[in-house]
C-alpha positions, 0 to 999 in steps of 0.5 A: 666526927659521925655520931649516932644517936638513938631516941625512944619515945615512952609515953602513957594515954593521960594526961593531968587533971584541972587540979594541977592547972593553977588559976590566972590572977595578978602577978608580979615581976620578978626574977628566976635562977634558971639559966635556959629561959629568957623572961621578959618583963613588963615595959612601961615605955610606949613606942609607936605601933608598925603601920599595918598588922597585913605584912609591910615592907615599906619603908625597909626595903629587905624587911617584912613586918608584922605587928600582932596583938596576943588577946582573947578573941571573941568569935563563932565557929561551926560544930557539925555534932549540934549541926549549929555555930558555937560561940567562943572565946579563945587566945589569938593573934589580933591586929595591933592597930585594931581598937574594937573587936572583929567580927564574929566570923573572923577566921581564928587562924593566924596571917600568912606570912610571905618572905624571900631568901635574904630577908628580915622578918620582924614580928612583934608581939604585944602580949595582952592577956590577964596576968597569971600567976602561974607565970614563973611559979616555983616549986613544983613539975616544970611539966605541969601545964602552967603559964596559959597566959605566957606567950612566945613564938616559934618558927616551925622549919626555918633554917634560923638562928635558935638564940636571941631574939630569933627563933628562941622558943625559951623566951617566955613573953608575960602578960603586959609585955611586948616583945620583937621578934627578928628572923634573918632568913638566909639568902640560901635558905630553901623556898618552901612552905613552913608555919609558925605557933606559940612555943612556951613549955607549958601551955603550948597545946592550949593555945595552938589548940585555940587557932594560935597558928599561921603559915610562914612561906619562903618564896624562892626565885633561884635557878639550878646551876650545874653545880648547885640545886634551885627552887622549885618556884622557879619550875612552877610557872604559867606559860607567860612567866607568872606563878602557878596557882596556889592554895595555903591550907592551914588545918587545924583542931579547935578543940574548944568546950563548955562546962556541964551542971557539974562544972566538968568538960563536955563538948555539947555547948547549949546556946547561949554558952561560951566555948573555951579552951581552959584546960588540959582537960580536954586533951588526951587520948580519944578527946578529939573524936569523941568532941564531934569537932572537924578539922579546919582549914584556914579556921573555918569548918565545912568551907566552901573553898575559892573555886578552881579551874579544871585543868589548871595545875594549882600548888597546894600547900598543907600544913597540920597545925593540929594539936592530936590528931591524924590527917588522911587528905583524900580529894573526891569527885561529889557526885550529889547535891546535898549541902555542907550543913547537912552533914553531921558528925555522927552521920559522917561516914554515910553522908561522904560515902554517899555525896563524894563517891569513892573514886579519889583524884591523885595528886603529885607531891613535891614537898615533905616538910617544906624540903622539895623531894628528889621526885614527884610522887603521885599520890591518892592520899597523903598522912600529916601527923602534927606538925607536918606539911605537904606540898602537892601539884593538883589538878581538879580534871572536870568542872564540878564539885570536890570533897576535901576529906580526911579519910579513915586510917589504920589505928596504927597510924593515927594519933589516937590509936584508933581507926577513926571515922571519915571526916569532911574538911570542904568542898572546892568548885572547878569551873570550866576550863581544859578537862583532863580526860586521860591519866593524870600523873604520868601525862597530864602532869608530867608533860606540864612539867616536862614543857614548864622545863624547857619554857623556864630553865637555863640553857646550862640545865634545861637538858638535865632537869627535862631528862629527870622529869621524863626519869620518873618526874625527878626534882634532883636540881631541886633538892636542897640538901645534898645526901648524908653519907653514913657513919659508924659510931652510935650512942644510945638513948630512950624514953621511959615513963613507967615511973612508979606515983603517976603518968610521966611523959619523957625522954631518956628515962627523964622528964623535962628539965630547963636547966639541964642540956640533955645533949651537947654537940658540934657546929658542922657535925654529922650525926645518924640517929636510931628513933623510935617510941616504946609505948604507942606513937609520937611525931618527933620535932627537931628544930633548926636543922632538918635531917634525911630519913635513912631506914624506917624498920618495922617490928619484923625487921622489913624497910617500909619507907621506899615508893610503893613498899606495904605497911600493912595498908599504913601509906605514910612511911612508903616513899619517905626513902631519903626524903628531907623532913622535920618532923617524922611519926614514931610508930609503935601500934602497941605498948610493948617495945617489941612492937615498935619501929626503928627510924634511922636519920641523919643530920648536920649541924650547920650555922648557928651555935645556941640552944633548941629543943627536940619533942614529941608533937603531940603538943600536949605531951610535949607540955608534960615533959616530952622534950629535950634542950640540946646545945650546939658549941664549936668544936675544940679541936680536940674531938670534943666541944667547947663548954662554958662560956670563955 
């Protein structure tokens, strides 16, 4: 059965104050009604810790091993509005063996994590924050931010089970308490560039927002078939049979604060002063701008990047582990020699447009959300909302230094509903090698590719994957799921927050609710879903399976997604048309739901049964009750679904 589903998102610009915000002290153990979260309590028997926090997979051959301590980490991160470093100390991942404190220049970014098809990811996660008492507290808004203390993990992306000790983000991990996590990652499952991040409802933005982030990157090696696509690894090779270079750029927004005289939030920490992250005060509508921050890569700001060799096509995988905020990724050629600390927040827009000039590099994208498209798209800049990544071909044409920036967009498209500032994300130094001097994409690029083919493919697709490259640059033994094909039957719902007493943040007209399945539906099922936001933008994450995007409508009526359409100078949407993601911007540029646009998608359940949510990925919001549990069940045979549990 095809069903179709419509989701809005209805959201208001606040969010709540210090007051809702319970203080951490001791807890003790005890036990909840709800049925939906898993609580884990505190273990009093001691095991042996994994021999190295780096991932391991000796002495289990198919395993990959990561052991990560969840405690405060003391540090130091660059903040360009007092052009000095800040002295901070926010939740992190730390080494399990490590038994002093690292170093304050320790980047606050997770490990990346490297697996193949066919393996078993364990990660265990020993929480060692100070007990909150916060943690399973009754009575009162499950959609107050609570539990900053309380932990767990989510794999954003992979195709794995969502029950148990998989990727189950209603776990809640309490303070004191190890748990393992175990990820069986298919052996179809697509090679791509996914991440992970904490997932407890509640206090998830807090930390993401503290640098709780990482990249999680499924290497494929499977050839294309005449009858089954492959990875796109498989094609990106050196002429002597390695891997092309790569790049893991795991950006985010470290939005930590002090307290003033008053004890409110300010974001003009004085020396001396330790940054945190302690409320959810210090999100919401414009706090982002207005704090002076930049976006980080890998957890540094301003970086000055491992070089590059000029001509060499290097992969670059993007992630947005950002909390509330648009990124706009731009590559400039600098063309002055003024240095990265002399770059200041609020002189910004003059100091890019005087040292990186205004030609930008384009780039080829392959990659939405870690699905591999059907075509390489040349591209001169491409918008990550949260949650989003993009795999692009790069290519640095002459020796020299490149500005990473992430450029200004429409009000239209950016989180915080305005046209925001350039801002300066690093600086990447090409050394001599084979200069580019003609056109980038349909040359340089597609001849690489073109040659890479013949070079790499079996003799069976050799022919058909060199005629697509030459068609355009098409990736079709590339794409790793097979078109949906359409349905008729619709079912309809939205969010609505205008309630009177206060700012509520939900969907179908409710807020949050973990005893409550908003939606239960069949394993193999096929359903298209009509998305939109009633009251301004909101990026929309499902998690498990991913779905392919059918329409996107604006408010007059007119599909913006295919290559090349106008959006009124919004790049986003244009080339979206049939592309894989999981994650997919909401665009509303009012508060009227005349205003909005209509996302039409399509998605099939496949593999696993259990429970997982759908949510906005403005974290913060996804906090407050911006989120849904839906059930996937066996069917009964009958048309319907299996309920209970015999």
């Amino acid at each position: 059965m095809f069903v179709s589903h419509k989701i809005a998102f209805f959201g208001v610009a606040s969010v709540l104050s210090a007051a809702h915000v319970l203080s951490a002290v001791a807890q003790e153990a005890r036990t909840v009604s709800n049925p939906s979260t898993y609580i884990l309590e505190p273990i009093t028997k001691s095991r042996a810790k994994l021999e190295t926090f780096a991932q391991n997979r000796a002495p289990f051959p198919g395993e990959v091993l990561l052991d990560m301590n969840v405690t405060y980490l003391d540090r130091q991160i660059y903040n360009p509005a007092t052009v000095r470093y800040d002295r901070v100390r926010l939740r992190g991942y730390q080494d399990a063996r490590q038994t002093g404190p690292s170093g304050a220049d320790t980047p606050l970014v997770g490990p990346t994590i490297d697996v193949r098809p066919g393996e078993t990811v364990r990660v265990t996660l020993n929480n060692m924050l100070p007990q909150d008492s916060t943690c399973g507290i009754g009575g009162g808004s499950a959609n107050t931010p609570h539990c900053f203390n309380g932990t767990n993990l989510h794999s954003h992306g992979l195709w794995v089970n969502p029950s148990g000790n998989c990727d189950n983000v209603l776990v809640s991990i309490r303070p004191g308490v190890e748990f393992q996590y175990e990820y069986n990652i298919p052996a179809d499952h697509p090679a791509g560039t996914f991440w992970y991040h904490p997932h407890l409802h509640g206090s998830t933005a807090l930390q993401v927002s503290s640098g709780m982030s990482g990249a999680l990157i499924i290497l494929g090696d499977r050839m294309p078939t005449p009858t089954e696509t492959g990875d796109l690894d498989r094609l990106l090779k050196q002429p002597d049979g390695s891997d092309i270079p790569e790049r893991v750029q795991v950006l985010q927004q470290i939005q930590d604060a002090c307290t003033d005289s008053d004890g409110g939030i300010t974001y003009d920490c004085k020396p001396g002063q330790v940054g945190g992250i302690e409320s959810f005060d210090q999100f919401g509508p414009g706090s982002w701008p207005a704090s002076g921050r930049f976006t980080s890569i890998n957890g540094q700001v301003l970086s000055q990047l491992a070089p590059a060799v000029a001509g060499s096509i290097e992969r670059w995988r993007m992630i947005h582990a950002g909390v509330r905020d648009t990124i706009n990724f731009e590559i400039r050629r600098k063309t002055e020699t003024a240095a990265l600390r002399t770059l200041t927040a609020a002189d910004t827009d003059r100091w890019i447009d005087q040292n990186c000039g205004k030609d930008t590099i384009p780039y080829g994208v392959v990659a939405q959300d870690g699905l591999t498209m059907a075509q390489v798209q040349m591209r001169q800049q491409a918008v990550l909302q949260p949650g989003y990544r993009v795999d692009a071909l790069v290519v640095l044409p002459q020796a020299g230094d490149y500005c990473l920036v992430d450029a200004a967009a429409p009000a239209a498209a950016s989180v915080n509903q305005i046209a925001p500032s350039h801002r300066l994300l690093g600086i990447v130094t090409a050394v001599e090698g084979n200069a580019v001097n003609g056109e980038i994409g349909t040359t340089y690029l597609q001849d690489w590719l073109i040659s890479a083919a013949e070079r790499t493919m079996a003799p069976d697709v050799a022919g058909e994957v060199v005629e697509d490259l030459k068609n355009d640059m098409r990736l079709s033994n590339f794409v790793p799921h097979p078109d949906i094909e359409p349905g008729e039957q619709q079912l309809v719902f939205k969010i609505d927050v205008k309630q009177p007493g206060g700012t509520f943040f939900e969907l179908d007209g409710q807020p949050y609710d973990a005893n409550r399945i908003d939606r239960t539906l069949p394993l193999n099922g096929v359903d298209e879903w009509a998305l939109r936001s009633d009251f301004v933008s909101h990026p929309f994450h499902i998690h498990v399976n991913p779905f392919q995007i059918i329409k996107i409508i604006d408010a007059a009526g007119n599909d913006v997604r295919a290559l090349g359409a106008d959006d009124d100078g919004d790049p986003q949407y244009p080339g979206l048309k049939n592309v894989w993601k999981a994650t997919l911007w909401f665009k509303n540029p009012g508060t009227d739901p005349s205003t909005s646009y209509t996302n039409t998608v399509q998605t099939r359940y496949q593999r696993y049964i259990g429970e997982f949510v759908l949510h906005c990925h403005i974290l913060d919001h996804e906090d407050q009750g911006m989120m849904q549990n839906v059930r996937i069940t066996l069917p009964d045979g009958h048309g319907s679904t299996v309920t209970g549990h015999h």
